[in-house]
N, C-alpha and C positions, 0 to 999 in steps of 0.2 A: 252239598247242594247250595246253588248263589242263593240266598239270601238277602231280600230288599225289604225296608219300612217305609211305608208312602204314606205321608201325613197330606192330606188334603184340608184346604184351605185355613190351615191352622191361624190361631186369630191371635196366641198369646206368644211372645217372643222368649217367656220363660221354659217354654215347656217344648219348643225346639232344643235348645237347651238339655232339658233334662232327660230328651229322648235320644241326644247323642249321648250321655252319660249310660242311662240303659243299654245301648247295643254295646258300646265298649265294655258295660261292665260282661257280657255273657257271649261277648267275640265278634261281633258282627259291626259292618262299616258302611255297606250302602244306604245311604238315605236320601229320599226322593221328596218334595214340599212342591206341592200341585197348588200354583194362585194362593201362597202365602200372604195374610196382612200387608205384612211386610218387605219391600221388595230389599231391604239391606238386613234381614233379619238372620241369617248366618255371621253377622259382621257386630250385630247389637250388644252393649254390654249386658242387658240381662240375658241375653244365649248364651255369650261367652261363660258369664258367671256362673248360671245352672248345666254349664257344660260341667264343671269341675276338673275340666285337665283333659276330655274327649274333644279338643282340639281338633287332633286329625279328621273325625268323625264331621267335623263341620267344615273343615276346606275340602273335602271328600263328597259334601251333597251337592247333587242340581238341583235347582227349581227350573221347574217346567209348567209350561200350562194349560196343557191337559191330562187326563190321569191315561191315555193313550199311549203319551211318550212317556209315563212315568211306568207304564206296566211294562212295555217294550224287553224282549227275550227273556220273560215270566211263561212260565206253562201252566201256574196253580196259583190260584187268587186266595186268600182266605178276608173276608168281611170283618170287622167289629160292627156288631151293631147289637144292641140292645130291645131296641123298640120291635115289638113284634109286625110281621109284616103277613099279609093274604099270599101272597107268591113270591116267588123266591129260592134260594140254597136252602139246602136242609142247613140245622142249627146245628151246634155241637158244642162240646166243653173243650178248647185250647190242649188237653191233656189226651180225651180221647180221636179226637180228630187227627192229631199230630201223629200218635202211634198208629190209627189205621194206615198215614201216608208211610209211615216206613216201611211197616209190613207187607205196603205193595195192596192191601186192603181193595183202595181205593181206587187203584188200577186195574185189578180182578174184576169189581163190581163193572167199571168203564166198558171193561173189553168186550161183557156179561153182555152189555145194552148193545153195545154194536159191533155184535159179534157176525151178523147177514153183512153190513157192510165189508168187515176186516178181511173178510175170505175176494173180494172181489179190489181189494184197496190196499197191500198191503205197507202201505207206506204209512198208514192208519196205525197200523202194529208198531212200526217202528217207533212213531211219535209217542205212543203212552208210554212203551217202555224206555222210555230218555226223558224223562224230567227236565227241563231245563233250569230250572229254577222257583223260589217262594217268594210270592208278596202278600206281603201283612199290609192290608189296608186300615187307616183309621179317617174318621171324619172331621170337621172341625168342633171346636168345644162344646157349642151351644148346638147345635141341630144335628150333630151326627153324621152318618151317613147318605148321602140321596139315594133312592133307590135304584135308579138305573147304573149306579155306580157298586151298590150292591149284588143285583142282577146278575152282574159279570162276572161274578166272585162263582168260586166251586163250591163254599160254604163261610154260612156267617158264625162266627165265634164269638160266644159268649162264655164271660168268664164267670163261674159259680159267686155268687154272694149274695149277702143279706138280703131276703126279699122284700124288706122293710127301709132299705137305702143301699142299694146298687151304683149310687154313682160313684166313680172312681175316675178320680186328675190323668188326663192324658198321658202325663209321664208316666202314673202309676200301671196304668193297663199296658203301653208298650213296654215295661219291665216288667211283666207278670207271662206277656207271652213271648219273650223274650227268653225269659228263664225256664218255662214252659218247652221252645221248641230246641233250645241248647239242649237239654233232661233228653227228649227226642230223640236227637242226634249222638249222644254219649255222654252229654256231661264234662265237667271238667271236674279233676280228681280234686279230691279234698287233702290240705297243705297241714299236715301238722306243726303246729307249731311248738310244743311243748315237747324233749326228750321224752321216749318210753320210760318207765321206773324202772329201775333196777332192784329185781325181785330177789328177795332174801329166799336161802334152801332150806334146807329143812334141819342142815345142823344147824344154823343160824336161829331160828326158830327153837330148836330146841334148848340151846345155850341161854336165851332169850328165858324162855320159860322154867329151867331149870334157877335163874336169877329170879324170877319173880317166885319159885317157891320159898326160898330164902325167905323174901323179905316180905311176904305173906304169913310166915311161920313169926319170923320176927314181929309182926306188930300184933299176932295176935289170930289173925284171918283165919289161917288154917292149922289144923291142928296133927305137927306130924304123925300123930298115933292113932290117928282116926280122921284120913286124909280124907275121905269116901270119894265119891266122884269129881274134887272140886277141879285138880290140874287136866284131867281127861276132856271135861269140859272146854276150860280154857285152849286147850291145845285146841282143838274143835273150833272155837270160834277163829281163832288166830288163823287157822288153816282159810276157813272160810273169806276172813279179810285179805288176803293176798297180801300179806306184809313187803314193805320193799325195806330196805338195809336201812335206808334213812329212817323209818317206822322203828327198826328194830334198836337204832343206835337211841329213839325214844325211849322205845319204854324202859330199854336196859337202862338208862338216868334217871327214868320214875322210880325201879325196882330199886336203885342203889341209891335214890333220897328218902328213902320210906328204909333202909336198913341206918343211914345215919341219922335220922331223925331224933330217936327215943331210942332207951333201951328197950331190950326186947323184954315182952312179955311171955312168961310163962303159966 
């Protein structure tokens, strides 16, 4: 689904900047600035700088000046807004809201309310069930939202935090729903970066622990004639740790510096 962030009249040139670095970090490229501060503020060295390399993301935005032509072939608004309001969208969490839109949720409810119309309109039908696309509305730093820009929105989203200091940097919140509506949408896999271990069998382990009876006997530990539970044990644990080869090339070096150590004791 397209996907747009519309920052309206954003005042600080860092934090265009760091909201082209957000969409690129979590896929996303449209970006809209309704009556920006700054009329060369995609061009500033602190945009560029808190861009961090989302370059593209900034020869890629318009500023426009009204939020009219910034919504333009949008079908679902979502608000940030924080400040409680008497009328309005309903509220929601960035997390729950997003899952009701995939699920179609939010389209069922739709269709629920004007359902007398859809049977005489059906062109009405057609339109909910095609999405055209998602705008993430945010406001400018100091004052937010306006309401009638709110208003317009299908719902205001607020993001869960401390109800003791809520406020969160512009950048911060467009990466939070950001990564929020990617999670939504599927995620992006997670990149291992470190080889799997390569897991030692079970002769290995036993060859492994058969050295450490040795050299357990040797200093004393265990007593071959009255072994009682102690290598059972051990085996036990071992099993438990999921020893990898590299593990076992250990402790066979611990086992056989504790037999050259000392002599053994009887």
């Amino acid at each position: 689904m397209k996907t747009r962030f519309i920052l309206i009249e954003t005042s600080h040139a860092g934090n265009v900047g760091a909201a082209a670095r957000a969409m690129k970090t979590m896929g996303f490229d449209d970006l809209v600035l309704v009556r920006p501060r700054w009329a060369n503020v995609l061009r500033k060295e602190e945009t560029i700088q808190r861009a961090s390399g989302a370059l593209d993301v900034l020869n890629n935005a318009r500023i426009v000046e009204t939020v009219e032509e910034a919504v333009e072939g949008l079908s679902h608004l979502c608000a940030t807004a924080m400040t409680p309001r008497d009328f309005g969208p309903p509220t929601r969490t960035p997390r729950q809201h997003f899952e009701m839109l995939i699920k179609g949720e939010l389209r069922a409810q739709a269709e629920q309310a004007l359902e007398p119309d859809l049977a005489s309109n059906p062109a009405a039908t057609d339109t909910l069930h095609g999405e055209t696309g998602i705008g993430l509305m945010f406001g400018c730093e100091r004052f937010g939202m306006a309401n009638e820009d709110v208003y317009r929105c299908n719902v205001a989203l607020s993001i869960p935090s401390n109800p003791q200091f809520g406020s969160l940097n512009l950048g911060a919140a467009i990466q939070v729903l950001a990564y929020e509506w990617r999670e939504a949408l599927g995620g992006f896999p997670v990149v291992e970066h470190t080889p799997p271990p390569d897991r030692a069998d079970m002769q290995q382990v036993a060859g492994m622990l058969g050295h450490w009876e040795q050299a357990l006997a040797h200093i004393g530990f265990l007593d071959p004639a009255a072994p009682k539970k102690l290598m059972p044990r051990l085996n036990q644990m071992f099993n438990r740790a999921q020893l990898t080869q590299e593990e076992i090339h250990i402790l066979r070096g611990v086992a056989k510096a504790m037999l050259q150590s000392s002599p053994p004791k009887h």
